[in-house]
N, CA, C and O atoms as CSV, one atom per row, in Angstrom:
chain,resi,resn,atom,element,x,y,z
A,1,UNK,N,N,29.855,-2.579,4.595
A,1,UNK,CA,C,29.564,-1.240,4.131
A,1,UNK,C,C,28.536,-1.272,3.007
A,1,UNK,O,O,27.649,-0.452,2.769
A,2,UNK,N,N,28.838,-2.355,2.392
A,2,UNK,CA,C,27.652,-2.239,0.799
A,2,UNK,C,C,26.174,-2.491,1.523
A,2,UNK,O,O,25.252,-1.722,1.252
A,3,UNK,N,N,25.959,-3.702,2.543
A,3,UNK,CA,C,24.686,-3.838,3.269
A,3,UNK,C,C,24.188,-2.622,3.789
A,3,UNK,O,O,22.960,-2.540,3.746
A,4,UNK,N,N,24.887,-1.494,4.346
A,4,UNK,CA,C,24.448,-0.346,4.721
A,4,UNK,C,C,24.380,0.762,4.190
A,4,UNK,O,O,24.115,1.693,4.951
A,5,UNK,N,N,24.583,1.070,2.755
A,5,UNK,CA,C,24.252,1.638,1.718
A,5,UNK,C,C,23.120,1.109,1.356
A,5,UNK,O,O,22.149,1.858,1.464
A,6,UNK,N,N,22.831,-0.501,0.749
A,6,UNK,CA,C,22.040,-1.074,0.625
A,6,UNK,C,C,20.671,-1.070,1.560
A,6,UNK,O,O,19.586,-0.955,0.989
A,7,UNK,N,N,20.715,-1.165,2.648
A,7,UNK,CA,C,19.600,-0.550,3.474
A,7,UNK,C,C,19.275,0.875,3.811
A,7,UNK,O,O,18.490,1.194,4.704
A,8,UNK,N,N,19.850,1.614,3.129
A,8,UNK,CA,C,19.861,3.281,3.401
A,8,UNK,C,C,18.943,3.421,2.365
A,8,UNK,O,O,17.789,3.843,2.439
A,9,UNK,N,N,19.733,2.919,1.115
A,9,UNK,CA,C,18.620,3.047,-0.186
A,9,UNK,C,C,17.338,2.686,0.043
A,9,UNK,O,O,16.454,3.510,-0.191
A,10,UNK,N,N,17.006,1.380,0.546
A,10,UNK,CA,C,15.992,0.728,0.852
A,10,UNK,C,C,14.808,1.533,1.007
A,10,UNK,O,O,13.741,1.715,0.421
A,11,UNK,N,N,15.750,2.165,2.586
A,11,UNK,CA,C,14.720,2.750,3.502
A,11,UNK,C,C,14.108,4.414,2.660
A,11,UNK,O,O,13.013,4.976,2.635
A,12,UNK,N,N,15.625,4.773,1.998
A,12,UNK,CA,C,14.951,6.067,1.164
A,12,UNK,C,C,13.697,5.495,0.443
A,12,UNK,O,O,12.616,6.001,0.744
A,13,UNK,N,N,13.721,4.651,-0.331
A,13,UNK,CA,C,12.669,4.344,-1.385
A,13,UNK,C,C,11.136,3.964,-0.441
A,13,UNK,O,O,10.045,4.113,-0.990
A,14,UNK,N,N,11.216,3.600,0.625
A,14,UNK,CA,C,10.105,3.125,1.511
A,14,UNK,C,C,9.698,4.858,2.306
A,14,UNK,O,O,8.686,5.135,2.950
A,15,UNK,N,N,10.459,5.451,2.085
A,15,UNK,CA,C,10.012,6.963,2.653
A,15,UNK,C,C,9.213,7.163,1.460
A,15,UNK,O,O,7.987,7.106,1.557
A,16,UNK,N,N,9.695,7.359,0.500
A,16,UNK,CA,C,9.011,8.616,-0.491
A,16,UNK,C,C,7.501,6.902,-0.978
A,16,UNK,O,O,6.381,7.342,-1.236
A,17,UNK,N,N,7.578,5.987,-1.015
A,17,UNK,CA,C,6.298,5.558,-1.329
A,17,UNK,C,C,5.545,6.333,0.212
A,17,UNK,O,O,4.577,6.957,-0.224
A,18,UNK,N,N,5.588,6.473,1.334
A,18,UNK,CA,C,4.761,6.607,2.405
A,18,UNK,C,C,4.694,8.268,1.713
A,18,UNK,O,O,3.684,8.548,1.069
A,19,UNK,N,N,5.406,8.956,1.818
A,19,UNK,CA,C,5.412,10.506,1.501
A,19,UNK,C,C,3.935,10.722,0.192
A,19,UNK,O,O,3.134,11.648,0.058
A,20,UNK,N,N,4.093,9.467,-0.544
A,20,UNK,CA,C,3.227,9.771,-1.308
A,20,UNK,C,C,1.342,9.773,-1.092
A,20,UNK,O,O,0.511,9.995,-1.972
A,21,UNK,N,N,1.143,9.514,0.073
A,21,UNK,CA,C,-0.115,9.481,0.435
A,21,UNK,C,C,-0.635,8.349,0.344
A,21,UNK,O,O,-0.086,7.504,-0.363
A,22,UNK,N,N,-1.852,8.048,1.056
A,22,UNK,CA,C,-3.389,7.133,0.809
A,22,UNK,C,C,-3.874,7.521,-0.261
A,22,UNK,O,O,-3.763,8.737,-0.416
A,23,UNK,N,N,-4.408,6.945,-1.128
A,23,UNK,CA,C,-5.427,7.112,-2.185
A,23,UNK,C,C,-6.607,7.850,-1.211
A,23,UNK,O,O,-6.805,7.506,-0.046
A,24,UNK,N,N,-7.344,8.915,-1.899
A,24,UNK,CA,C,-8.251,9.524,-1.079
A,24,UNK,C,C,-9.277,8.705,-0.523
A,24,UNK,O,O,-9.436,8.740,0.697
A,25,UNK,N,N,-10.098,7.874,-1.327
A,25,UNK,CA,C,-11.108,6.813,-1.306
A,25,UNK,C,C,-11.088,5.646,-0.038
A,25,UNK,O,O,-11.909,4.971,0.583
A,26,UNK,N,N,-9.906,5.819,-0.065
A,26,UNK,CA,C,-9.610,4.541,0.679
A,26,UNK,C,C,-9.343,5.508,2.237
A,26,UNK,O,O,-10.181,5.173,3.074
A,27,UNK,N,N,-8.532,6.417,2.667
A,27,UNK,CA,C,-8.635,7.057,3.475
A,27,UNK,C,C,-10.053,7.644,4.038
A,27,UNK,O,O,-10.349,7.729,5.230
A,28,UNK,N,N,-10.994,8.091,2.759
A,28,UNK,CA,C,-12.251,8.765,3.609
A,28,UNK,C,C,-12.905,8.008,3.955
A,28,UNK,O,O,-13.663,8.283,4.886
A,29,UNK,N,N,-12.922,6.235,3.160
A,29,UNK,CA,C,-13.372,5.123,4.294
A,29,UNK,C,C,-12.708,4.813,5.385
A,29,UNK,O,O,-13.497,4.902,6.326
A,30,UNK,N,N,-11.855,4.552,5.680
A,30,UNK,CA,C,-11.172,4.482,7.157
A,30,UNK,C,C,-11.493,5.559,8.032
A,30,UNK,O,O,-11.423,5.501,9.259
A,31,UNK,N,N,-11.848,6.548,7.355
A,31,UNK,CA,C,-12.557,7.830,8.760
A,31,UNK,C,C,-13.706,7.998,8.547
A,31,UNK,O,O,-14.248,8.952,9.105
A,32,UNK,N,N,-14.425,7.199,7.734
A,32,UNK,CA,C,-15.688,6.992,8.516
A,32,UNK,C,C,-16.319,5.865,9.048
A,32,UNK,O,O,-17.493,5.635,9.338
A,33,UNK,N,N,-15.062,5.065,9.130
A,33,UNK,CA,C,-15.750,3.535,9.960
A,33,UNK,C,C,-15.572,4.084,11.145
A,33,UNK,O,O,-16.360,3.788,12.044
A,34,UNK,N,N,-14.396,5.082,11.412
A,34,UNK,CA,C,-14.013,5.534,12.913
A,34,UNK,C,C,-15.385,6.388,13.428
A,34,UNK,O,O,-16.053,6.166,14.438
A,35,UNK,N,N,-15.541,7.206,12.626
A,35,UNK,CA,C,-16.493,7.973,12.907
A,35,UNK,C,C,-18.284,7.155,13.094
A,35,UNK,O,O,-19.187,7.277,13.922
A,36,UNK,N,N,-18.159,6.622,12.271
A,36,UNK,CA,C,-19.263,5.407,12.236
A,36,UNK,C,C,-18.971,4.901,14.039
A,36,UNK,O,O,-19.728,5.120,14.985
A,37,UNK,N,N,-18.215,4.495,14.051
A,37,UNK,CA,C,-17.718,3.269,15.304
A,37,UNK,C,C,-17.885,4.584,16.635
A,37,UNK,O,O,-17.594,4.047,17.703
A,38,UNK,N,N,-18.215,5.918,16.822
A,38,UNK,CA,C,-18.372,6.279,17.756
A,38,UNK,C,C,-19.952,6.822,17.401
A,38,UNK,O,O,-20.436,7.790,17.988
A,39,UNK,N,N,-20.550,6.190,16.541
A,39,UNK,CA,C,-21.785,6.335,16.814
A,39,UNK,C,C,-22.570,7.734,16.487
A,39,UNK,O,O,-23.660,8.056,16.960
A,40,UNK,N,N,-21.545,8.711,15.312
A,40,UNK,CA,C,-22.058,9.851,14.867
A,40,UNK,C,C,-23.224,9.308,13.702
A,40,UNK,O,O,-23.292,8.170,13.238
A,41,UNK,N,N,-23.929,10.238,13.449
A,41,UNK,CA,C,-24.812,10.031,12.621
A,41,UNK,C,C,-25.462,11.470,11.820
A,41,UNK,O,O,-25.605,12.528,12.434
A,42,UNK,N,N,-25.793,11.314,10.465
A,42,UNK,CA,C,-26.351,12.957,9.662
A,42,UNK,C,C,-24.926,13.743,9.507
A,42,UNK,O,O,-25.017,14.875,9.983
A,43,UNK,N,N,-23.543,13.431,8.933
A,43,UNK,CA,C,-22.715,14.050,8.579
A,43,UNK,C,C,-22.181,13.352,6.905
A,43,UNK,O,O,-22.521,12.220,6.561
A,44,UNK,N,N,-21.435,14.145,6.145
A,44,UNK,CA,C,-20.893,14.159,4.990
A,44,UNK,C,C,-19.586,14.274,5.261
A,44,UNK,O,O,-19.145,15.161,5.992
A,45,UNK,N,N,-18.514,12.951,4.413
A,45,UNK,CA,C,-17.376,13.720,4.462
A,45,UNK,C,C,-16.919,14.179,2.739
A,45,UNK,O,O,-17.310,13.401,1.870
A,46,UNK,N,N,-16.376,15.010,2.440
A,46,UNK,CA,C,-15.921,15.558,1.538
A,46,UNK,C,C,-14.603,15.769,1.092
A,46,UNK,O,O,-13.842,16.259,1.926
A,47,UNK,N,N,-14.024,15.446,-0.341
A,47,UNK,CA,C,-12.764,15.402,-0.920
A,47,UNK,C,C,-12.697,16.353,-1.706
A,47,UNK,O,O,-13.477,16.552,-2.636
A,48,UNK,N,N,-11.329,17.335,-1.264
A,48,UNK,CA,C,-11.665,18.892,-2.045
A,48,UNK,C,C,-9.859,18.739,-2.062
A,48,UNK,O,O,-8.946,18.161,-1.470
A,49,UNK,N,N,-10.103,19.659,-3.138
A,49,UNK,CA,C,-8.741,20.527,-3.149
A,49,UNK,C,C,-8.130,20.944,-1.909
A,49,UNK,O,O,-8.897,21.328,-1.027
A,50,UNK,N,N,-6.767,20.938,-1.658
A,50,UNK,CA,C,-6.327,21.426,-0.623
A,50,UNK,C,C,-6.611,22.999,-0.184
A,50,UNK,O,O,-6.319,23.784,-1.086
A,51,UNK,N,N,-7.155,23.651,1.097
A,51,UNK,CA,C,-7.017,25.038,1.121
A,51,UNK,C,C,-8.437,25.503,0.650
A,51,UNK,O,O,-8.811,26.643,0.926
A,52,UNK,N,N,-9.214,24.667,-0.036
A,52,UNK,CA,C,-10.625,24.706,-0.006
A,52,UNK,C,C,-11.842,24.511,0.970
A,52,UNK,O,O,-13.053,24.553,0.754
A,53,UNK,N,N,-11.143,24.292,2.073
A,53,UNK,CA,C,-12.262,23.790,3.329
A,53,UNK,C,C,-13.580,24.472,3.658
A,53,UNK,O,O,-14.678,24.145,4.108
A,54,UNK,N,N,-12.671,26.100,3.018
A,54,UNK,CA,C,-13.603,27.006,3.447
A,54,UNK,C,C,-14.499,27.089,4.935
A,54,UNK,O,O,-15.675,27.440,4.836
A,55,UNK,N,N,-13.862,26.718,6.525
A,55,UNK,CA,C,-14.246,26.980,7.577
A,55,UNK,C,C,-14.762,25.757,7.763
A,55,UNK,O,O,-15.252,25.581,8.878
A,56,UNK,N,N,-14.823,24.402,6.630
A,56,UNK,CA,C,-14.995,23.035,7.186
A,56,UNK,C,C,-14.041,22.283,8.491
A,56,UNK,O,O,-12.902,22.595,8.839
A,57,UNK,N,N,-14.665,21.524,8.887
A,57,UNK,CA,C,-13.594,20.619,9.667
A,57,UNK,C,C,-12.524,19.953,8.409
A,57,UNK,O,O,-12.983,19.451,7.383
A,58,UNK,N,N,-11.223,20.039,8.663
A,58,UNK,CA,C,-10.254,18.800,7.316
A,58,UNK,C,C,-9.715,17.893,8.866
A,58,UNK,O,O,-9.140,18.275,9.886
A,59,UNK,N,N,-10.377,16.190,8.285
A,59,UNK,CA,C,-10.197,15.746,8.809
A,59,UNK,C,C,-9.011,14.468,8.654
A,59,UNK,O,O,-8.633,13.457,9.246
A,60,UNK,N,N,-8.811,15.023,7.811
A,60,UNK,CA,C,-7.305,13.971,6.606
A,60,UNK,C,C,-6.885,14.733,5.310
A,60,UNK,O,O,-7.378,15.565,4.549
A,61,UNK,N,N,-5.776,14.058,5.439
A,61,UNK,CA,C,-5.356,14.861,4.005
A,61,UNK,C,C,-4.869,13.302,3.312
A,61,UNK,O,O,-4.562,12.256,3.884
A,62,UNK,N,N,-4.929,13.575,2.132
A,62,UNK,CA,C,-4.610,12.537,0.939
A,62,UNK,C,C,-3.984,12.817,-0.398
A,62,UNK,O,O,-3.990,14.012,-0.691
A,63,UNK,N,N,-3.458,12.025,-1.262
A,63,UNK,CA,C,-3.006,11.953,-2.712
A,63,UNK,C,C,-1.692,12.906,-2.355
A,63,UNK,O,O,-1.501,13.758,-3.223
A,64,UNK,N,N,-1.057,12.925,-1.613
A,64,UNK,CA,C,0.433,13.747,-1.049
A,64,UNK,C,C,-0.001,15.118,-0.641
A,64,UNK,O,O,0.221,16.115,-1.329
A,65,UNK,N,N,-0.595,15.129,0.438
A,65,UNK,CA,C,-1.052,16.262,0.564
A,65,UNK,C,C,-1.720,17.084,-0.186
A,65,UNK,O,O,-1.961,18.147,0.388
A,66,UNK,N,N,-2.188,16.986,-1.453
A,66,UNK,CA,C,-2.937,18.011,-2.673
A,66,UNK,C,C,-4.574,17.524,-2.457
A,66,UNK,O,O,-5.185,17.733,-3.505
A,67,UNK,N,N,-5.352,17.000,-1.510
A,67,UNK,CA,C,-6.730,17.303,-1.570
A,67,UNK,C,C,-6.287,16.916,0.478
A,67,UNK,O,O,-5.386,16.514,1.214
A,68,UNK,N,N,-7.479,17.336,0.478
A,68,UNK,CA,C,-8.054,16.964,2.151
A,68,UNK,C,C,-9.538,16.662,2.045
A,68,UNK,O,O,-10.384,16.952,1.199
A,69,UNK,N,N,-9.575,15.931,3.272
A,69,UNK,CA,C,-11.299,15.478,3.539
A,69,UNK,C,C,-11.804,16.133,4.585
A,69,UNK,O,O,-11.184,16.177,5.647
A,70,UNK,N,N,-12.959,16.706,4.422
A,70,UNK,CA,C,-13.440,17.669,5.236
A,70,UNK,C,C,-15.191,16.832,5.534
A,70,UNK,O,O,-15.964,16.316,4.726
A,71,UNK,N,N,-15.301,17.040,7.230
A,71,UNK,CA,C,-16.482,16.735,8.237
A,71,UNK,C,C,-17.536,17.891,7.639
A,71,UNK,O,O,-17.217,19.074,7.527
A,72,UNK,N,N,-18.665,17.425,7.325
A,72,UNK,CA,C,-19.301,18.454,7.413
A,72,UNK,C,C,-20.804,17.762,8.414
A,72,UNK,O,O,-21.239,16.684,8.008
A,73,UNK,N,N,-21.467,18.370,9.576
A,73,UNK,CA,C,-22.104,17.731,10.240
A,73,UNK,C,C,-23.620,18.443,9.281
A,73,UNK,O,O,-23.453,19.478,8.635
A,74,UNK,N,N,-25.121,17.696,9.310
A,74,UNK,CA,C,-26.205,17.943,9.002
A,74,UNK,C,C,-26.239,17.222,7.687
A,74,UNK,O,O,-27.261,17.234,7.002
């Protein structure tokens, strides 16, 4: 019974580090190697406040949900 308390806790504490997000930086590089890797080219991505997209593409969200990264093509 204590091992399975003991792994309950565990697993709570391994939720809320994931709950807490990617660092933004590190996320808006990983979507643009993807984006890179299909060969787009002449776009910006952008780290804004959440709810700021203003009619952008949000193509990730980061820092626990409180900013998103937004596609902007040109």
């Amino acid at each position: 019974m204590k091992k399975f308390i003991l792994a309950v806790g565990l697993l709570g504490l391994a939720g809320g580090a994931f709950a807490a997000g990617k660092p933004c930086e590190e996320l808006k590089g990983e979507i643009a190697a993807k984006i890179d890797a299909k060969g787009a080219s002449n776009y910006t991505l952008e780290i804004v406040d959440k709810g700021a997209a203003a009619g952008d593409k949000v193509v990730g969200t980061c820092e626990g949900g409180t900013k998103e990264i937004v596609y902007k093509r040109g």
